[in-house]
N, C-alpha and C positions, 0 to 999 in steps of 0.2 A: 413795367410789370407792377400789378397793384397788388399792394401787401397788406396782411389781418394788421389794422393798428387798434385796435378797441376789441378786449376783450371784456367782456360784461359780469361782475356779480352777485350773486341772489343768496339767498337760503331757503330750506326747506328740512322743518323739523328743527333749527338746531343748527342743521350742517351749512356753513360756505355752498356753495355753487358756484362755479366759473363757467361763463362755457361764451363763443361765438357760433356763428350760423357757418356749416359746414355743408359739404356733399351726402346727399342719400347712400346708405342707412345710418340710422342713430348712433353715434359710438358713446360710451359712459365711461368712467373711469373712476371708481371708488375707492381713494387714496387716504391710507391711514400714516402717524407718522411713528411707525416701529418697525423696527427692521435688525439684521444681523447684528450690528453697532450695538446694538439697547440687549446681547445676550450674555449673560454670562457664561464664561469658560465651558460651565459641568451642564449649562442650559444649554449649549448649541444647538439650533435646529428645534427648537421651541416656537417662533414663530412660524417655523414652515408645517409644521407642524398644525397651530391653528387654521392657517391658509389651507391646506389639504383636507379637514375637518370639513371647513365652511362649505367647500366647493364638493363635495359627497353626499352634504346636508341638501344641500339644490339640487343635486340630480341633474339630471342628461334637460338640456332645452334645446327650441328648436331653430337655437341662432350662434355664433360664435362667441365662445366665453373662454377667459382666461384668468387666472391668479399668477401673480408674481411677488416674492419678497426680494431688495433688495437691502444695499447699506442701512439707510436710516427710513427705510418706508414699504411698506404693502399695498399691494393694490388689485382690486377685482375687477377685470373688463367686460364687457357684452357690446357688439357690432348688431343690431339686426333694427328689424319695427320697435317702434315706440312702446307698444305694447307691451312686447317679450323685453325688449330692454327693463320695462318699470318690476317687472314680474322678476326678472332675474336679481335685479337690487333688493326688495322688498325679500326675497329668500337671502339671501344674502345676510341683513338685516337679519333677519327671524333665528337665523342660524348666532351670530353674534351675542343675543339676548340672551338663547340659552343653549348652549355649544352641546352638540350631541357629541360627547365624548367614547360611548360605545364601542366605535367599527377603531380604536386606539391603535390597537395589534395590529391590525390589518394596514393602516395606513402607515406603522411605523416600516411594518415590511417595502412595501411601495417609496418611500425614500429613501431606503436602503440598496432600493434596486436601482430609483433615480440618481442617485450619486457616487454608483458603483460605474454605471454609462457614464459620466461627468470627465471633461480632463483636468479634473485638478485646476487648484486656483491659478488666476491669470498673472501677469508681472508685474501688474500693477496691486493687487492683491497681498504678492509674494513682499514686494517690495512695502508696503504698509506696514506687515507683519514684521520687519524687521525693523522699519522705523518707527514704530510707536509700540510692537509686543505683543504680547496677547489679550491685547484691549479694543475696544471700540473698533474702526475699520480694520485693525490687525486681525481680529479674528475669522476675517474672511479665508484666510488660508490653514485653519485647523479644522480638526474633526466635529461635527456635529456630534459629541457625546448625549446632548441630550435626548436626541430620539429614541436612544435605548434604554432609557434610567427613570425618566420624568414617567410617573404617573399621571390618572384619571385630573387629579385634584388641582397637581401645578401647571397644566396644560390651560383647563379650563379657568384659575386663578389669572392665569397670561392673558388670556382672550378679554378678561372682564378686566383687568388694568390697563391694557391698551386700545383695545377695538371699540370707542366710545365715541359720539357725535363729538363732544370736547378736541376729539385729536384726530377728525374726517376732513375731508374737504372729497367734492365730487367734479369732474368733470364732464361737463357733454358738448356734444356737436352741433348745439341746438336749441329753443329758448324749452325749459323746463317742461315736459309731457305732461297730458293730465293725469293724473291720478296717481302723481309718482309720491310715497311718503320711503321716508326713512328712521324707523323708530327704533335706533339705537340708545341702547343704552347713557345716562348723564356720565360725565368725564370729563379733566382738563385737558389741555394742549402740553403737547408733551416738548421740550425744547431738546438743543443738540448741544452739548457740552464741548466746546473747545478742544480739539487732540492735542495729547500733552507728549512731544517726540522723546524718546528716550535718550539718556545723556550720552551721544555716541561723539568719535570722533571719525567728522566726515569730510570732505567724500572718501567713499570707500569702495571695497570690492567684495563681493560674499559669491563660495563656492562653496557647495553646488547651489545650483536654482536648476528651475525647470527648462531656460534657455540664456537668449544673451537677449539684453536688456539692459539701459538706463533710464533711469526712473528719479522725476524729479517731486517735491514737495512744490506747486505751481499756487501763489494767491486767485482764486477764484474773485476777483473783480471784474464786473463789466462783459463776462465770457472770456475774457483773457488768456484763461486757462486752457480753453476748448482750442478757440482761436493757434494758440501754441502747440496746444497737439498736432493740429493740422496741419502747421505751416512744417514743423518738425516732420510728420510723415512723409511728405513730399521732399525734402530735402534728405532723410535718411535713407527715403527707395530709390534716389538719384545716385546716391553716393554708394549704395550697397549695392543694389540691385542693376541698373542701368550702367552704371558705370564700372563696378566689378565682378558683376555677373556672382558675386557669393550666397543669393537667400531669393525665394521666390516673393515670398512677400514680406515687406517693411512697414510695419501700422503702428499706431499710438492705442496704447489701453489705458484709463482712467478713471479713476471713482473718487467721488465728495467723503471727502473725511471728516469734512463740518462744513457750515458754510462758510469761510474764508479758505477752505484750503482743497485742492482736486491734489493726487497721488496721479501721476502721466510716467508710461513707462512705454521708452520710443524702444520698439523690440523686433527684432526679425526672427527667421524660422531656419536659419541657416545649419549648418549639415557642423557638428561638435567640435570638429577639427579644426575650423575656421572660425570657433569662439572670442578669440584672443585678438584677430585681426578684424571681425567685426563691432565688436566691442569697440577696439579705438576708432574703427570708422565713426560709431556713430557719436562717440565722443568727440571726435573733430567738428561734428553737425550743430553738439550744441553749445561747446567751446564756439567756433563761428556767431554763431548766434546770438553770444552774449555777448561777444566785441562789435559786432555789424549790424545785428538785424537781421532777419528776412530782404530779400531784394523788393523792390518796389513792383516790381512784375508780380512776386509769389504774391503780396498783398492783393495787389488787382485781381489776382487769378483767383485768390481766397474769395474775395468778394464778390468775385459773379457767378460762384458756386452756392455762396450763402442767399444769392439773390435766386438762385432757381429753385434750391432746396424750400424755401422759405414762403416762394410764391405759390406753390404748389399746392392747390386746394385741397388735396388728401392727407397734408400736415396738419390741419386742423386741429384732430384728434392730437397728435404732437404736443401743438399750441398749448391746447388749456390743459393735458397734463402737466405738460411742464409747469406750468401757472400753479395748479393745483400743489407740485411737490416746494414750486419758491413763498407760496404762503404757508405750509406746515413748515417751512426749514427757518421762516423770518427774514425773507429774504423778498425785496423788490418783484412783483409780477411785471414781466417784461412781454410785451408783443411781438410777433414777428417781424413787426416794422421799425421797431424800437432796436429790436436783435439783428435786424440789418444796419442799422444806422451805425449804431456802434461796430459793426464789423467792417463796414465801410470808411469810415473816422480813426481806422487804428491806424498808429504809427508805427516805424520800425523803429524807434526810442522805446515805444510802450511793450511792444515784444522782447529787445533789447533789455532794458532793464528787469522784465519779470522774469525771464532767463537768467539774466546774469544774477539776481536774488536766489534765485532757486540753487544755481552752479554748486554753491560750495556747501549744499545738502545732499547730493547728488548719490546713491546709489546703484551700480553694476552688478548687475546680476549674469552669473555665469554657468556652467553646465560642468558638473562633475569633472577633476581632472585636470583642467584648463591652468595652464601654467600662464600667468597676467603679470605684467608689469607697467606702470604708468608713471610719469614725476606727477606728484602730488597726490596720489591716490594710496591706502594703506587696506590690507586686509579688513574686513568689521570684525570686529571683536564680538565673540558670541554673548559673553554677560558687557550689561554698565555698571552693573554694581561692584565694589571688590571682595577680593576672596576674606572671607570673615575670619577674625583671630581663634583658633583652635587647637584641638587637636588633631594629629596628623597622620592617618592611618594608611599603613604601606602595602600595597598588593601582594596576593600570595603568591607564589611563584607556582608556572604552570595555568595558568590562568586565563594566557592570551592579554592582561595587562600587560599597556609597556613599561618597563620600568620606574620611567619617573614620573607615574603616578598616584596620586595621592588623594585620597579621600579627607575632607576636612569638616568636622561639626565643633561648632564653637554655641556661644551665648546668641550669637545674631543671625545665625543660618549655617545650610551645609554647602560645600563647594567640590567640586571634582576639576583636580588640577589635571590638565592634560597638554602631552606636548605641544598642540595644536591650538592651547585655546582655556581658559579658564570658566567653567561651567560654574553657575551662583546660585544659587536660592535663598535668600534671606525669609524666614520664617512668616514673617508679615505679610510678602509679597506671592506664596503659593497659592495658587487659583485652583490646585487640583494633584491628586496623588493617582495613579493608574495601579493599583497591587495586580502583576503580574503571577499565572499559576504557581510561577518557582519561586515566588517569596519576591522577586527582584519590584522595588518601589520606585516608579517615574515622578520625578516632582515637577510639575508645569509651574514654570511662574509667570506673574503678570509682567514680566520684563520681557520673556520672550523664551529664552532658553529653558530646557527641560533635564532637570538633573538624575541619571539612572541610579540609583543605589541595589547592586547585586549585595545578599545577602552574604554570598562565599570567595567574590573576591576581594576582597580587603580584611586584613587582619582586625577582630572589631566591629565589623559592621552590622552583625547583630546586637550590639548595641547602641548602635547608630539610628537601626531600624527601630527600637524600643523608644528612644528618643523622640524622633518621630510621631509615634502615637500619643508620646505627652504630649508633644508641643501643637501641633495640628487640631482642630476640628475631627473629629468623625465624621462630618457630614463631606469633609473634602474627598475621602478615600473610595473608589470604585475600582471596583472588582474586573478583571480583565475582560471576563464577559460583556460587563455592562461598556466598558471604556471602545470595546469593539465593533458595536452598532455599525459606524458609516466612515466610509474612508473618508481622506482628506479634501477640500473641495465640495 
C-alpha cells in the first residue's frame, strides 16, 4: 500500500500552509495555537467563546463547516468547492480582525445549553486535573466560569492576543486555491509551557471519579504515546471484556498536556459494583506491560492497522492537520509514511520501558464508594501543600460538622482539616473565590482542591471570612450567579 510521504509547505499572507494532494472536495483547516490550557480559572470557556462569535459572524454557507476548541489549539473547518472553501476562510479572517461581539448574551446561552448536553470531562481529563490542578490541561475537568462573567471587552481582548497570522498555520487537501487570502491580524507564535505535576505521592487511588480508569503521564516520543494507548486497549478489552465478561467496552482516552507528555487513561464502562475488581484487571495489563511488553503478534497486529488506517486517501485531511497542530506545538511534522515506519520499528522494549516510566505515576480513578486495596498503591491525598500554621477553629455543634473538624487560617493560607483528607489553600495559590447566596466562600486553588469556608459553622469564621477580603484580590471573588453559568465539562 502506498502511503502520503511528502507533505508540502507554503504561506499565504503571513500564515504556514501545509497541505498534500487529497480526494475531491477541498477540506481546510484553520488552526490557531490557543486553547483550554492557555485559560485561566475565572476565564474558562473564553475561547469557546470566541470560536462561537466567529462562526455566527459567517453565517450559514453552502458547504460543511465546523469550529473546534481543544487543549492547546482552535481550529475552523470547511469540506466543499474551492470557492466556498476560500469564501468560508476569508469570513473567518474578517470576523478575527474585528470580533463582532454583539449577539455575547445570546451565544453565552447557547454554551450553557451545549454543556449542559456534555458528559462531563473524560478520565483522561479527570485524571490531568488531579495530576497537575487547576492549571493548564487540568482545567479541562472544571467549570467554564468564564462564559458568565467575562464581558464585551475581555472576550474581544482574547480574540486579538491569540487569533493572529503569528500563531495560525492552515491546512488543506490540496495545492493552495486561487484567490484564497488570509488577512489576519500581526501576532507571535504562541508556545506551550512545560506541565509542572503537583508534588503528590504516587501511584495512587482517588474516589470518587466518574468511572474506573488508569491513567498514566505517557512521554509523547515518536507516537509512543498513541502507540501504547492502543496496544493497552486491546489487551484491557481482552482481559475485562473477553475474558470476564465485566464492561462492554475497554478504550484508551488521551490528551497532550505539552509536547513531551500525552495523559492516557485505559478505562472501561463497567456496572459500579465491579469497580474494585476492574480496576486491578486493568492494573495487571499494565503492570504486564511494564515487565514484558506487548506480545510480538499485538505489535504486528498494531501495525497493519496503522498501515490501513494510514493509507487510506480520506486521512488526508488527518495528515496535514495533524502537521498543522506539530508545527504550532514545536514539534517534528511527520507524514503518514514516516508514522507508519515508526509504528512499524516499535519494539516491545520501547513500549516496555515507556510503561514501566510512566508505572510509578500512575493514577486509578474510581466511582463513588468503592472500597480499593492494592500493595503499593495509597489514597491521593486531596492537598500537596501542608496544612499552614494557625489558628484553629472548632465547629459548632449541630452543624452536621464531624467532630474533628477544624478550620485553620494562619499567615500562609487557610486549611479545613477533615477526617478524610486535609483541604489547603495557601493564599498565593487561589485562582478564584465562588461567594455563595448564604455567605458560604469556596476557595479554588491552582493545586486543585477547593476549600468551602461556611460562615456559621465554625466558631470564628466570620473572621475568617473578613480575612479573606484582605488578603485576596477582589477581582478573584464571583458571585454565585456569575460562578454558575455552565456545569462541569
Amino acid at each position: 500500500m502506498e502511503l502520503l510521504d511528502e507533505i508540502a509547505v507554503t504561506e499565504v499572507d503571513g500564515v504556514p500552509v501545509v497541505w498534500a494532494a487529497g480526494p475531491a472536495p477541498l477540506s481546510a483547516s484553520l488552526v490557531f495555537r490557543v486553547g483550554q490550557a492557555d485559560e485561566a480559572f475565572l476565564d474558562g470557556g473564553i475561547t469557546h467563546l470566541v470560536e462561537h462569535l466567529v462562526m455566527r459572524g459567517v453565517g450559514r454557507v453552502p458547504i460543511e463547516v465546523n469550529a473546534h476548541v481543544s487543549v492547546h489549539t482552535t481550529s475552523f473547518q470547511a469540506t466543499g468547492s474551492a470557492h466556498h472553501v476560500v469564501a468560508f476562510l476569508a469570513g473567518v479572517c474578517r470576523q478575527l480582525e474585528r470580533l463582532d461581539t454583539a449577539p455575547l448574551d445570546v451565544e453565552r446561552r447557547v454554551l450553557a445549553a451545549e454543556a449542559g448536553r456534555g458528559g462531563g470531562a473524560g478520565p483522561a481529563a479527570e485524571a490531568a486535573a488531579l495530576r497537575y490542578g487547576c492549571r493548564g490541561a487540568g482545567l479541562l475537568a472544571y467549570r467554564d466560569l468564564g462564559v458568565a462573567r467575562l464581558d464585551a471587552g475581555d472576550v474581544a481582548a482574547w480574540a486579538a492576543r491569540w487569533f493572529t497570522r503569528g500563531n495560525a498555520v492552515l491546512a488543506l487537501t490540496g495545492p493552495v486555491p486561487e484567490g484564497l487570502r488570509l488577512p489576519l491580524p500581526p501576532g507571535e507564535r504562541a508556545g506551550v509551557a512545560a506541565a509542572v505535576p503537583r508534588a503528590l505521592r504516587l501511584p495512587a487511588w482517588e474516589c470518587p471519579a466518574g468511572g474506573t480508569a488508569v491513567s498514566l503521564p505517557l512521554a509523547a516520543v515518536d507516537g509512543t504515546d498513541l502507540a501504547v494507548a492502543r496496544l493497552l486497549a486491546r489487551a484491557g478489552e481482552d482481559a475485562v471484556r473477553h475474558e470476564r465478561g465485566l464492561a462492554y467496552d475497554v478504550d484508551t482516552d488521551a490528551l497532550v498536556v505539552d509536547p513531551g507528555t500525552s495523559e492516557v487513561a485505559l478505562h472501561a464502562d463497567n456496572d459500579p459494583e465491579h469497580a474494585a475488581e476492574v480496576a486491578g484487571l486493568l492494573l495487571d495489563v499494565v503492570e504486564r506491560f511494564a515487565a514484558d511488553g506487548p506480545a510480538a503478534q499485538d505489535l504486528e497486529a498494531d501495525a497493519a492497522q496503522a498501515l490501513e488506517a494510514l493509507g487510506d486517501p480520506r486521512g488526508t485531511g488527518d495528515a496535514v492537520t495533524a502537521a498543522a497542530h506539530e508545527l504550532l506545538l514545536g514539534l517534528p511534522v511527520r507524514t503518514p509514511a514516516e508514522r507508519y515506519e515508526q509504528t512499524r520499528r516499535r519494539s516491545a522494549g520501547a513500549v516496555r520501558e515507556a510503561v514501566r516510566e510512566a508505572l510509578g505515576a500512575a493514577v486509578v480513578l474510581l466511582p463513588e464508594g468503592t472500597a480499593f486495596e492494592r500493595a503499593g498503591l495509597r489514597p491521593l491525598a486531596p492537598s500537596s501543600h501542608p496544612v499552614p500554621a494557625g489558628r484553629e477553629l472548632r465547629p459548632r455543634p449541630f452543624r452536621g460538622v464531624p467532630r474533628g473538624a477544624r478550620l485553620v487560617v494562619g499567615e500562609d493560607g487557610v486549611a479545613l482539616r477533615l477526617p478524610d483528607g486535609d483541604l489547603v489553600a495557601r493564599w498565593d495559590d487561589v485562582v478564584g473565590v465562588s461567594v455563595l447566596v448564604d455567605g458560604t466562600h469556596v476557595l479554588q486553588t491552582g493545586d486543585g482542591p477547593a476549600v468551602t469556608v461556611p460562615p456559621g459553622d465554625f466558631r470564628g469564621a466570620g473572621d475568617v471570612l473578613a480575612q479573606l477580603r484582605r488578603r485576596l484580590p477582589e477581582a478573584l471573588f464571583v458571585p454565585e450567579a456569575e460562578a454558575a453559568g455552565t456545569p462541569a465539562g
